[in-house]
C-alpha positions in Angstrom: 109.6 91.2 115.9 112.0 89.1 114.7 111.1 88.5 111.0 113.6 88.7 109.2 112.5 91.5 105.9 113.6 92.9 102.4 112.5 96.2 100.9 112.3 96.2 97.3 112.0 100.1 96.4 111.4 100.3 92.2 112.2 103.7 91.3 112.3 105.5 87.6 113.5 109.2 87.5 113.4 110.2 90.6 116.4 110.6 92.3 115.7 112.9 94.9 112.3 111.5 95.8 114.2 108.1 96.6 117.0 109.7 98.4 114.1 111.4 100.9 112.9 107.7 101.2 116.2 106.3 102.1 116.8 109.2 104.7 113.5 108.4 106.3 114.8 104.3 105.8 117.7 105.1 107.8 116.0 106.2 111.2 113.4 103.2 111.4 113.2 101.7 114.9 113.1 98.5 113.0 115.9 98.4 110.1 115.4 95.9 106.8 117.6 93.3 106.8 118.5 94.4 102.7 117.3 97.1 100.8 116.8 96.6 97.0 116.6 99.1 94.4 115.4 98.2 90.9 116.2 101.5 88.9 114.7 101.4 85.9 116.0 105.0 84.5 117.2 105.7 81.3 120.2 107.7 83.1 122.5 107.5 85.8 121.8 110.2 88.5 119.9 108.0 90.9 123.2 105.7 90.5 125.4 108.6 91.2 123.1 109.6 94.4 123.3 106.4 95.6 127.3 106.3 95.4 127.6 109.7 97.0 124.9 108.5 100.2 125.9 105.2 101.4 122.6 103.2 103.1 123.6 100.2 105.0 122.6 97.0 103.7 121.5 98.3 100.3 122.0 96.5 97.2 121.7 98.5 93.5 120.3 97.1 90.2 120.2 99.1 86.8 117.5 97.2 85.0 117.6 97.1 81.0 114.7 97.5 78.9 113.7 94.1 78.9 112.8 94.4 82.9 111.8 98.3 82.6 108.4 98.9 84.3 106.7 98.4 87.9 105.4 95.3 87.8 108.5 93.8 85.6 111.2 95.5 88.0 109.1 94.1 91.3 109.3 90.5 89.5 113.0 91.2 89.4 113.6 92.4 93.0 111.7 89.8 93.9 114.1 86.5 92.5 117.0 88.4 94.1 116.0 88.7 97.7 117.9 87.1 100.3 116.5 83.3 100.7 116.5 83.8 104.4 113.8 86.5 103.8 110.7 85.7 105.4 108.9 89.3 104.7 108.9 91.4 101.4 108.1 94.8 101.9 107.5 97.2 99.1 107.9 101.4 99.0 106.9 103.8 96.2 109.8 106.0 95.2 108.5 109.1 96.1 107.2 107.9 100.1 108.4 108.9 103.7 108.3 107.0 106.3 107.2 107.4 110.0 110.0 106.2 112.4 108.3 103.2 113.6 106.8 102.5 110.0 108.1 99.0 109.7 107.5 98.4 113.1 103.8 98.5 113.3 103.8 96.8 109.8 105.9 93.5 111.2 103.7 93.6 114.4 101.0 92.9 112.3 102.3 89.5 111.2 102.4 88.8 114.9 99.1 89.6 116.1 97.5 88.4 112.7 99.1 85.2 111.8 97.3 84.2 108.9 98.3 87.5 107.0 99.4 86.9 103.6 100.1 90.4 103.1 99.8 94.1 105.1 99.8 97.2 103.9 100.4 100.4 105.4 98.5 103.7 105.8 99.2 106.7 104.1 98.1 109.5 106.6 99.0 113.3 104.6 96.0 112.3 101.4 93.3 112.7 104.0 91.4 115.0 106.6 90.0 112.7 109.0 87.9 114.0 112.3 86.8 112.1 115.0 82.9 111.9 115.6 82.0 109.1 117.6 79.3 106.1 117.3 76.3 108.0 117.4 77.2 110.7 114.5 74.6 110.8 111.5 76.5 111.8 108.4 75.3 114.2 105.8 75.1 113.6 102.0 78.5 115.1 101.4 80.2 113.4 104.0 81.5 109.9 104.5 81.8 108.1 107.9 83.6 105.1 109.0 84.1 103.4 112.6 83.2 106.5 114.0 85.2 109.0 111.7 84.2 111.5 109.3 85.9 113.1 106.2 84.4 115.4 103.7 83.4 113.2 100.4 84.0 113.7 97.2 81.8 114.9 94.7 81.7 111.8 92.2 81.3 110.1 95.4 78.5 112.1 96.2 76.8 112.0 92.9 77.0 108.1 93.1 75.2 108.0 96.0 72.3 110.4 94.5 71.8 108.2 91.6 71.8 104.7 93.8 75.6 103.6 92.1 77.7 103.7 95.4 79.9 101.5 96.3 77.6 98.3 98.9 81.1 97.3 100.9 83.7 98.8 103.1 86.5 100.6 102.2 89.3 98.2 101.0 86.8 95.6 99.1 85.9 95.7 95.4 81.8 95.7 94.9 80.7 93.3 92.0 80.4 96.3 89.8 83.8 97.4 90.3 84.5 101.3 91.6 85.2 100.9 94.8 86.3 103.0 98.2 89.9 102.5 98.1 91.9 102.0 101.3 92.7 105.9 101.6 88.8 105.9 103.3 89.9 104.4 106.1 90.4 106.2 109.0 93.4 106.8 110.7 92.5 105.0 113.9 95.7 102.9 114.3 93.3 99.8 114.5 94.1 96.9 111.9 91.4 96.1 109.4 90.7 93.3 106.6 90.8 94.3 103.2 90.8 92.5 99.6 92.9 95.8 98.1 96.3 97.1 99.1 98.5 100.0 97.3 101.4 98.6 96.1 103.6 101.3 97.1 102.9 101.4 100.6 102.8 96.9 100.9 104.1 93.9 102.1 103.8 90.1 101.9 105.5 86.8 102.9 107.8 85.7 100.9 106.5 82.4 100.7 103.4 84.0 98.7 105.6 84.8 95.2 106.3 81.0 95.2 102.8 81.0 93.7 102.0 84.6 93.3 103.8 87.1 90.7 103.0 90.6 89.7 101.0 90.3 86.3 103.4 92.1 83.2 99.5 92.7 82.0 100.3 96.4 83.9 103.4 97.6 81.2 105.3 100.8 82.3 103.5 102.9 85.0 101.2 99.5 86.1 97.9 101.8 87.4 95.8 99.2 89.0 98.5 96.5 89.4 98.4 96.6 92.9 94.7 96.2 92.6 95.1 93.0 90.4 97.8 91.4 92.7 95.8 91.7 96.1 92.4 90.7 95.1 94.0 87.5 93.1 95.9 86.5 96.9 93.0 87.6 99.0 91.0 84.6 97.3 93.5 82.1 98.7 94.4 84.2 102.1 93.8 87.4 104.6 95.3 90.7 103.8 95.3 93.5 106.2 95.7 97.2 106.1 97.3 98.5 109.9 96.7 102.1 110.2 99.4 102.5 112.7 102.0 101.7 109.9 101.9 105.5 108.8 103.8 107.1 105.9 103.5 109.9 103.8 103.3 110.0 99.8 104.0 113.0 98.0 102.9 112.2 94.3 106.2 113.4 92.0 105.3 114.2 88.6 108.2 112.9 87.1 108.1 109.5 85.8 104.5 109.6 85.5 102.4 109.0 82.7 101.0 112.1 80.5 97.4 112.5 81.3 95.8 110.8 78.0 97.6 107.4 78.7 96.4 107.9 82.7 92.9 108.0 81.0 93.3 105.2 78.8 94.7 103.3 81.9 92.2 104.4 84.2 89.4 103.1 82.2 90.9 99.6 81.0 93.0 98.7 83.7 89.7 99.3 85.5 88.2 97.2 83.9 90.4 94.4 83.8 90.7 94.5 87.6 87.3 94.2 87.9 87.0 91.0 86.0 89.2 90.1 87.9 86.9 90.3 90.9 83.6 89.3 89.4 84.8 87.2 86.1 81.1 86.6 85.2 79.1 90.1 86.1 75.3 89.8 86.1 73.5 92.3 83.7 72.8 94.6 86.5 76.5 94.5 87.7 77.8 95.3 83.7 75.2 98.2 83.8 76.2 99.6 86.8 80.0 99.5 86.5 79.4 101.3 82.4 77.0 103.6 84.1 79.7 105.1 86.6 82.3 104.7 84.4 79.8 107.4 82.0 79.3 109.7 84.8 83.4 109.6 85.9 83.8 110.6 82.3 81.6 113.3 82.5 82.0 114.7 85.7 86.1 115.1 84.3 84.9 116.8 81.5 83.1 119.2 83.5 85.8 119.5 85.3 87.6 121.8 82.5 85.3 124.6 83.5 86.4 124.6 87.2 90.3 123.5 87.6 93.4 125.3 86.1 95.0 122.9 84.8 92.3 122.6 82.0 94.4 121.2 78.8 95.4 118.4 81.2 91.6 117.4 82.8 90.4 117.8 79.6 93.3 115.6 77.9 92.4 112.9 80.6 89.1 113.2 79.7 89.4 112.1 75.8 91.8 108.6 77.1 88.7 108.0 79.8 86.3 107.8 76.4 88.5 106.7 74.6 89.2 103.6 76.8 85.3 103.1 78.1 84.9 102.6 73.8 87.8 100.4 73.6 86.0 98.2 76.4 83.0 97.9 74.6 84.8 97.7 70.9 86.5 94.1 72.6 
């Protein structure tokens, strides 16, 4: 456990959010060796916050506009860590962290060698239960290494109409639309994956002497994660430990507004995608267009059942908009 490790937090207009972080930083059973934050706010309250809370070991950067943006600002934190730096460990802004968080993440590296990178779990975004090995799921549920969680309805549509996703939880199918990480269970085992979130990461440093964060993803960067891991787990293992636990609370500020999440949802998509499968086979492009449709749709119909209808519906329009930009170029 005696990896020596920087945290590169990026952060845009949230200075509360990060302060929580920091708190939650402070009480780890296993403290960074330097704390970086790349602030990429167009004010200076998450400097002033900073001055009035002192964090040991933490180093401040205002970036301008030229470095403005997730994947640019991780770039930056990146050539500044400490060259004595063996792990780089990455935090969303607006995350809390279990006491023994980087712990369990740095134990990892021990036990798995050959990691490149290892991610953590995010354990409030899900209502696992515990079934055992001989439990027979029904249609609306999903069920993993002997756990069980209540599936979504696009989810459960996909599987109706033969368009769910053929791999595990944490791997991209060759048409794209995948089960992200957040189906795995919370059974503190470690498991091999091909996708981490970026916000909840880590890799050797030795990796960015090849590897860099694509400026493809401008601003907000959906997907970027997405892009990064599957391009390193085609050289190298990644892992996901589930007993690196955190929580993620999803602030609204510094988000996008919910046509541009559309757009992004769609095109991003797509470009991570080709990045998996550069050449899909006809049935692979059909598939991933045909759930892409349906996502679109069952959004739209979603107007009729959530409050928040101008939004869903607003999402909606960048979704189509973006699936006709796809097919436009």
């Amino acid at each position: 456990m005696d990896k020596k490790f920087s945290l590169i937090i990026c952060t845009y207009m949230r200075p509360q959010p990060l302060l929580k972080l920091l708190e939650s930083v402070r009480f780890q059973t296993v403290y960074p060796n330097e704390i970086l934050i790349i602030d990429g706010s167009t004010n200076n309250k998450t400097q002033t916050i900073l001055q009035d809370n002192s964090f040991k070991c933490l180093k401040y950067y205002k970036v301008d506009n030229a470095n403005r943006g997730l994947t640019k600002q991780r770039n930056f934190g990146i050539n500044r860590v400490n060259d004595n730096s063996e792990i780089i460990c990455f935090l969303d802004d607006d995350t809390v962290l279990n006491p023994d968080y980087f712990e369990e993440l740095l134990k990892t590296y021990q036990i798995h060698p050959d990691a490149f990178g290892v991610g953590g779990y995010i354990e409030n975004e899900t209502n696992f239960k515990y079934v055992g090995y001989n439990y027979k799921p029904k249609i609306n549920e999903f069920y993993y290494d002997g756990w069980k969680r209540k599936d979504g309805s696009r989810f459960v549509i996909r599987k109706k109409l033969g368009l769910a996703p053929d791999c595990s939880p944490g791997f991209l199918p060759s048409f794209s639309h995948a089960r992200s990480i957040s189906f795995l269970p919370p059974s503190n085992k470690i498991y091999e994956v091909e996708l981490l979130m970026g916000g909840v990461s880590s890799f050797k440093k030795i990796v960015f002497e090849t590897y860099q964060f694509s400026t493809y993803f401008e601003g907000y960067g959906l997907y970027e994660d997405a892009d990064f891991s599957l391009r390193l787990a085609k050289s190298g293992k990644i892992y996901l430990n589930t007993a690196a636990k955190l929580k993620h609370y999803h602030e609204d500020s510094g988000r996008p507004n919910q046509f541009n999440y559309g757009l992004m949802v769609v095109q991003n998509g797509w470009y991570v995608w080709r990045v998996k499968n550069p050449n899909p086979s006809l049935k692979d492009k059909m598939k991933w267009h045909a759930i892409t449709v349906l996502l679109i749709m069952i959004r739209f119909s979603n107007t009729l059942t959530l409050s928040n209808k101008k939004q869903v519906f607003s999402e909606a329009i960048g979704r189509t908009i973006g699936w006709f930009k796809v097919l436009i170029n």
